[in-house]
N, CA, C and O of each residue as an XYZ file, in Angstrom:
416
protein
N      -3.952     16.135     -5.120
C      -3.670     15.267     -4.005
C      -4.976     14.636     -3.531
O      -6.037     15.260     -3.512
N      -4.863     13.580     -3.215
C      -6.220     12.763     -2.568
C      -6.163     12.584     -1.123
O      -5.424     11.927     -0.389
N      -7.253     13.434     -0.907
C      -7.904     13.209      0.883
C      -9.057     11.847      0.844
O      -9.889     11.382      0.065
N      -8.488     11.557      2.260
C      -9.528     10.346      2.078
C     -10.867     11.120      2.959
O     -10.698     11.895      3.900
N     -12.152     10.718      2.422
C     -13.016     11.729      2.424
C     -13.808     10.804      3.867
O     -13.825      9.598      4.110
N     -14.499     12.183      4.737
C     -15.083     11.626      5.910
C     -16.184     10.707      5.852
O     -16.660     10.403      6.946
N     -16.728     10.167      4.771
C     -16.821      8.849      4.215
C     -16.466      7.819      4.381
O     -17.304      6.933      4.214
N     -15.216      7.464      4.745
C     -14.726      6.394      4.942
C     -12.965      6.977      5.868
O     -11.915      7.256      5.289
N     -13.184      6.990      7.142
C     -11.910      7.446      8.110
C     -10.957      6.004      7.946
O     -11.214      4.870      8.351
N      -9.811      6.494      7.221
C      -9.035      5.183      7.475
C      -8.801      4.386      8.976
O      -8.643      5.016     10.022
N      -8.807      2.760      8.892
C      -8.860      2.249     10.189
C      -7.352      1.242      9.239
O      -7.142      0.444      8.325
N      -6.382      2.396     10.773
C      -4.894      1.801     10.393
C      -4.936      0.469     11.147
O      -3.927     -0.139     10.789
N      -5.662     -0.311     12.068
C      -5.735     -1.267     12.547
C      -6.343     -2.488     11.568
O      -5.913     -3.634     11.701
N      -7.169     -2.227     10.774
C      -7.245     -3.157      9.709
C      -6.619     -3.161      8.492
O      -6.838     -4.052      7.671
N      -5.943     -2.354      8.313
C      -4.712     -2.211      7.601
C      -3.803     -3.060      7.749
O      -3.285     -3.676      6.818
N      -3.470     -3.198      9.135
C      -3.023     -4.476      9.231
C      -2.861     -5.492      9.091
O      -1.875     -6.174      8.813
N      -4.492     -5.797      9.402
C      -4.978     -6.673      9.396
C      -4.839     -7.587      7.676
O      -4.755     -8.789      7.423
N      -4.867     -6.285      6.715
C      -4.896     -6.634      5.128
C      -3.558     -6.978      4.930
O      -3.145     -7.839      4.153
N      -2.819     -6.177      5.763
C      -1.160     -6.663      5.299
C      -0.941     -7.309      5.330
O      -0.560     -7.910      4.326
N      -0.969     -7.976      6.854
C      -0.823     -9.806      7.051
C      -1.431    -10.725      6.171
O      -0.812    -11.596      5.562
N      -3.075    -10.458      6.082
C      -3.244    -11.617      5.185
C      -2.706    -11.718      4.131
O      -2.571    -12.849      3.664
N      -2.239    -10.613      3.433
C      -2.041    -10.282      2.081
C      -0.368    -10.567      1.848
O       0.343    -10.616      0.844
N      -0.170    -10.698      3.025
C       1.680    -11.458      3.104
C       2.749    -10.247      2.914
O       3.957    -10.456      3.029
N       2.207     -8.946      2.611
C       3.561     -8.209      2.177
C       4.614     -7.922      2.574
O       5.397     -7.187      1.973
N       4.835     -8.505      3.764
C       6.234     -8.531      4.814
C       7.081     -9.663      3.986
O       8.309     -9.741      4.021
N       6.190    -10.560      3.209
C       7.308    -11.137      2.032
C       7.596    -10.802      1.053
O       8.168    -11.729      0.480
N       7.529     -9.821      0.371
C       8.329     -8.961     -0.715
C       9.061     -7.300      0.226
O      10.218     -6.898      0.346
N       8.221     -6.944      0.536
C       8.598     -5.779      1.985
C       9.395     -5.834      2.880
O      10.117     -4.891      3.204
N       9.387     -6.795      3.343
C      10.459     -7.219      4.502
C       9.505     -7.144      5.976
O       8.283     -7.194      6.111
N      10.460     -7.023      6.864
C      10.441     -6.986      8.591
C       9.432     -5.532      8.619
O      10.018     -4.677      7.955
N       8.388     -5.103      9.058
C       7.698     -3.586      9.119
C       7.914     -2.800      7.587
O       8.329     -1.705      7.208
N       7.453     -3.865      7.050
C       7.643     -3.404      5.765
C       8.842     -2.151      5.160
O       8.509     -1.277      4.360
N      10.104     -2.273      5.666
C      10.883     -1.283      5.451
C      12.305     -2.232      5.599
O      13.378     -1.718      5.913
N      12.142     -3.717      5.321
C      13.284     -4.276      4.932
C      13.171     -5.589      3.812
O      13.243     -6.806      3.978
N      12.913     -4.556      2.344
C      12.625     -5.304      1.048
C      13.660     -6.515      1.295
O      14.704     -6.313      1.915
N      13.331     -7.747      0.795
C      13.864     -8.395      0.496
C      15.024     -8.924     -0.607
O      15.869     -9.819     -0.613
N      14.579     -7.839     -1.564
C      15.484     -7.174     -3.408
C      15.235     -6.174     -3.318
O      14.107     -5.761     -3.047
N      16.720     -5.154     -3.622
C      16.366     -4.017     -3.864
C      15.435     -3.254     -4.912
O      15.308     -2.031     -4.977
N      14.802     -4.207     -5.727
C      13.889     -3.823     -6.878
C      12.640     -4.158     -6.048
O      12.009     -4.825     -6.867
N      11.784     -4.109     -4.785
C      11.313     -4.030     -4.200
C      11.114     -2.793     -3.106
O      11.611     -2.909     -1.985
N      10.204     -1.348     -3.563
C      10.305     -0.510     -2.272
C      10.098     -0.471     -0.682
O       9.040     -0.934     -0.256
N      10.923     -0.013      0.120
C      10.344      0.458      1.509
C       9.329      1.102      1.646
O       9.371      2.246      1.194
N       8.446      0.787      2.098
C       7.316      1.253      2.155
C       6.483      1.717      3.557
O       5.325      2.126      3.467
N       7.227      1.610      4.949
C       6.644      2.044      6.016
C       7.138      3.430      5.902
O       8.204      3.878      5.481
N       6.009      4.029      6.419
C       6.390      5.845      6.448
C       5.947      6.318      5.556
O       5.424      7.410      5.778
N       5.901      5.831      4.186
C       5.109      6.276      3.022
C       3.957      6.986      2.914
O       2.996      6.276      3.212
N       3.664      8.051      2.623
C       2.687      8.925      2.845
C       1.349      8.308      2.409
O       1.155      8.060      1.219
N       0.327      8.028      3.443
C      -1.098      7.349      2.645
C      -1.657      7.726      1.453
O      -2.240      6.848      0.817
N      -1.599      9.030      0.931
C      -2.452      9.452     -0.189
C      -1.425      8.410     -1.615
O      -1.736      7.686     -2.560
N      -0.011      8.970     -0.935
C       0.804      7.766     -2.630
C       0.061      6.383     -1.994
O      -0.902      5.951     -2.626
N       0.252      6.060     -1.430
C      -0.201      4.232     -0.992
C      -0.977      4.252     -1.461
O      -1.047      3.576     -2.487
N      -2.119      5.058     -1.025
C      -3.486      4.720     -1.743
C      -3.559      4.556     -3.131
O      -4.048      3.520     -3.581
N      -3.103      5.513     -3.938
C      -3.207      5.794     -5.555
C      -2.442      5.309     -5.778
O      -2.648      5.273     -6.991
N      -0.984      4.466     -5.572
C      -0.051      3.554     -6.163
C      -1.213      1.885     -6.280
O      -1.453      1.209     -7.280
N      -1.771      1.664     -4.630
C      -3.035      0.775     -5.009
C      -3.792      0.611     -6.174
O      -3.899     -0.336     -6.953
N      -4.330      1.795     -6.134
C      -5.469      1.893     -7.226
C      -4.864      1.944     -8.264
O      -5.615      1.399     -9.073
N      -3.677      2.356     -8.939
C      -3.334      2.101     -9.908
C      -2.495      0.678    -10.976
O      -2.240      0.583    -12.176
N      -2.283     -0.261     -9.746
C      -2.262     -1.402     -9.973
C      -3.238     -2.221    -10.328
O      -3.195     -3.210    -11.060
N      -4.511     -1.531     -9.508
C      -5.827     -2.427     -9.819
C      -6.091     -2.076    -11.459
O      -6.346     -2.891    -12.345
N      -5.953     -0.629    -11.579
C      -6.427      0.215    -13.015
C      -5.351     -0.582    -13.987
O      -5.785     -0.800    -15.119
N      -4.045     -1.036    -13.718
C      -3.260     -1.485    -14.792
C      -3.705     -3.106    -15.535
O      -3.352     -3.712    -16.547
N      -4.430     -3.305    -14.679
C      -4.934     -4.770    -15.103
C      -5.497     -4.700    -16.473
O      -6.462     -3.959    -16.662
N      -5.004     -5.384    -17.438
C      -5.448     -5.473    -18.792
C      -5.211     -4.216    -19.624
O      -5.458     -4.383    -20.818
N      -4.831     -3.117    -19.313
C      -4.702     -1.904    -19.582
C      -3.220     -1.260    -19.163
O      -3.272     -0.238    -18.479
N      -2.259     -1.636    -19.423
C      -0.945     -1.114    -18.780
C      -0.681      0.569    -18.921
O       0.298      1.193    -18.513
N      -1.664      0.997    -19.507
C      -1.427      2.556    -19.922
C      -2.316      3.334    -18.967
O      -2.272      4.539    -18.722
N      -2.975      2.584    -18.569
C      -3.822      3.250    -17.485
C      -4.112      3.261    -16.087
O      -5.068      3.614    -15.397
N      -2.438      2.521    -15.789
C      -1.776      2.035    -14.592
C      -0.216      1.342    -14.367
O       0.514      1.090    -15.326
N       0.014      1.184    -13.516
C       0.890      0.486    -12.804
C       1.094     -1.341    -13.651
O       0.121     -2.095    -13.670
N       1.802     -1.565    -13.967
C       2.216     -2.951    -14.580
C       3.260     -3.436    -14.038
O       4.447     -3.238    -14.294
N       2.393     -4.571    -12.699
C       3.042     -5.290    -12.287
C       2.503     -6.962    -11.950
O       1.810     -7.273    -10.981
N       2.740     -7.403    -12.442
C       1.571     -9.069    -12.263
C       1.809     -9.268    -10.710
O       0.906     -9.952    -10.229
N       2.881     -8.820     -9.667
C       2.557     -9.423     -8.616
C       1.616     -8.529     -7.859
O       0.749     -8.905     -7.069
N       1.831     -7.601     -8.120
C       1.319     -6.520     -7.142
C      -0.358     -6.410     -7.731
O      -1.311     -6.290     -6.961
N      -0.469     -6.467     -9.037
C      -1.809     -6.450     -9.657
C      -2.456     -8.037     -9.078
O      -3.673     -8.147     -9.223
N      -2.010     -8.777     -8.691
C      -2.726     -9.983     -8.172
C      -3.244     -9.467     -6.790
O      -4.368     -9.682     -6.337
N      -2.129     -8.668     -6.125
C      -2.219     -8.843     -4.459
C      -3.570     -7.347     -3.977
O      -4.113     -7.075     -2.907
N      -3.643     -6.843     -5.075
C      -4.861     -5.232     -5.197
C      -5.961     -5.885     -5.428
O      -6.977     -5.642     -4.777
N      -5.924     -6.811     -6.390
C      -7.632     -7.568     -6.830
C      -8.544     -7.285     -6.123
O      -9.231     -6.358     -6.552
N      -8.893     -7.784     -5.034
C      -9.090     -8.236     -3.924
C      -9.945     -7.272     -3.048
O     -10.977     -7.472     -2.409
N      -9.190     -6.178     -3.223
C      -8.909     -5.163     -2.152
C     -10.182     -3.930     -2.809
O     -10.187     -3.293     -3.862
N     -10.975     -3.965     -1.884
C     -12.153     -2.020     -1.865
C     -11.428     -1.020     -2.388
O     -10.350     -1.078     -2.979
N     -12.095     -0.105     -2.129
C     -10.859      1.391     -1.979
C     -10.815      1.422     -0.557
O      -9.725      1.534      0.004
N     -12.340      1.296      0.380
C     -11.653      1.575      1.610
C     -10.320      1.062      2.137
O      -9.424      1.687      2.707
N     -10.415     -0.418      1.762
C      -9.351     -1.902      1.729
C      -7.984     -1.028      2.016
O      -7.387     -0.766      3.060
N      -7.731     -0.666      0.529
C      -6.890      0.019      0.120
C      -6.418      1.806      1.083
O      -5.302      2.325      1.064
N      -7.621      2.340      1.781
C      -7.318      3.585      2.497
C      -7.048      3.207      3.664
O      -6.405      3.992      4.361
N      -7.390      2.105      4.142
C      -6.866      1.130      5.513
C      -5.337      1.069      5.248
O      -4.479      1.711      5.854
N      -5.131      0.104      4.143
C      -3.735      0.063      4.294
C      -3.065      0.697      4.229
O      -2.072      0.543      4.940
N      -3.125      1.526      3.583
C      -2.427      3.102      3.425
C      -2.287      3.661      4.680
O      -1.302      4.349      4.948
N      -2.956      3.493      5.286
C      -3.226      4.619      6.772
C      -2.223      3.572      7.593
O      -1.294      4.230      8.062
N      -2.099      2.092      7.935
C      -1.325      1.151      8.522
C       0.453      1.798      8.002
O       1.228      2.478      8.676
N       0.622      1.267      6.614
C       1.372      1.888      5.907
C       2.668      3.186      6.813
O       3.739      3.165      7.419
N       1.717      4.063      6.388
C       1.688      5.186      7.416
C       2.219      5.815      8.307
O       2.884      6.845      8.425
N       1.621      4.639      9.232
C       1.867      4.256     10.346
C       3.189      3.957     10.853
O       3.666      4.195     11.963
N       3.682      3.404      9.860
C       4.922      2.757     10.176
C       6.032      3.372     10.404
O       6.257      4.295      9.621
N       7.096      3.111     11.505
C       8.427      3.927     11.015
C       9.309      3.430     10.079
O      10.049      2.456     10.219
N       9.210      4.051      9.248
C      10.374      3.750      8.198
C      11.722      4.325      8.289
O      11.868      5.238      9.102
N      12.701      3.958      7.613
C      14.202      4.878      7.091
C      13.671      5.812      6.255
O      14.295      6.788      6.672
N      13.164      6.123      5.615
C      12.797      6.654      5.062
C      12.825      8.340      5.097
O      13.456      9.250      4.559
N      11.890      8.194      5.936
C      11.467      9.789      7.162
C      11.582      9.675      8.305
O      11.759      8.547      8.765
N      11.523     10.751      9.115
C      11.464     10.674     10.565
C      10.572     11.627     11.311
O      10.846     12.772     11.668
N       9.194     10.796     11.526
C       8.157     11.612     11.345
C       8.044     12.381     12.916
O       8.230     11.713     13.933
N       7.733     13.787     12.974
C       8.148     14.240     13.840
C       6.644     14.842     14.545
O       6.664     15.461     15.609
């Protein structure tokens, strides 16, 4: 399992900040927990450590599909993105209430 290390404390407020620019409320939906296609996951509530490493493994699938995630949209929208980038959003993510769980 991956801890995000006291190195870098996720800041769920710029997480945000990456979501928006990064548009994912348009494949995600409304608080990211109303996909637009069901071949699209819910993703608020999602535990940060998967967010994070589902990230990174989109970035890792680039040119290499065996050594990641193969998806051309999602591998465009990771480019971009640090690891912190990526432990931000995760932590936003998170954050969120989803259907999912009901975090108590």
């Amino acid at each position: 399992m991956l801890a995000l290390s006291p190195a870098h404390a996720a800041d769920a407020a710029n997480g945000k900040v990456l979501a928006d620019a990064h548009n994912c409320a348009a494949c995600h939906g409304v608080g990211l927990n109303k996909p637009i296609s069901p071949e699209y996951p819910k993703l608020a509530g999602q535990h940060a450590d998967y967010i994070y490493w589902a990230l990174r493994q989109y970035q890792m699938g680039v040119g290499n599909p065996h050594m990641g995630r193969s998806n051309p949209i999602m591998q465009a929208q990771v480019q971009t993105l640090s690891q912190s980038d990526m432990k931000d959003l995760a932590a936003y993510i998170e954050s969120l209430r989803g259907d999912l769980i009901d975090k108590k």
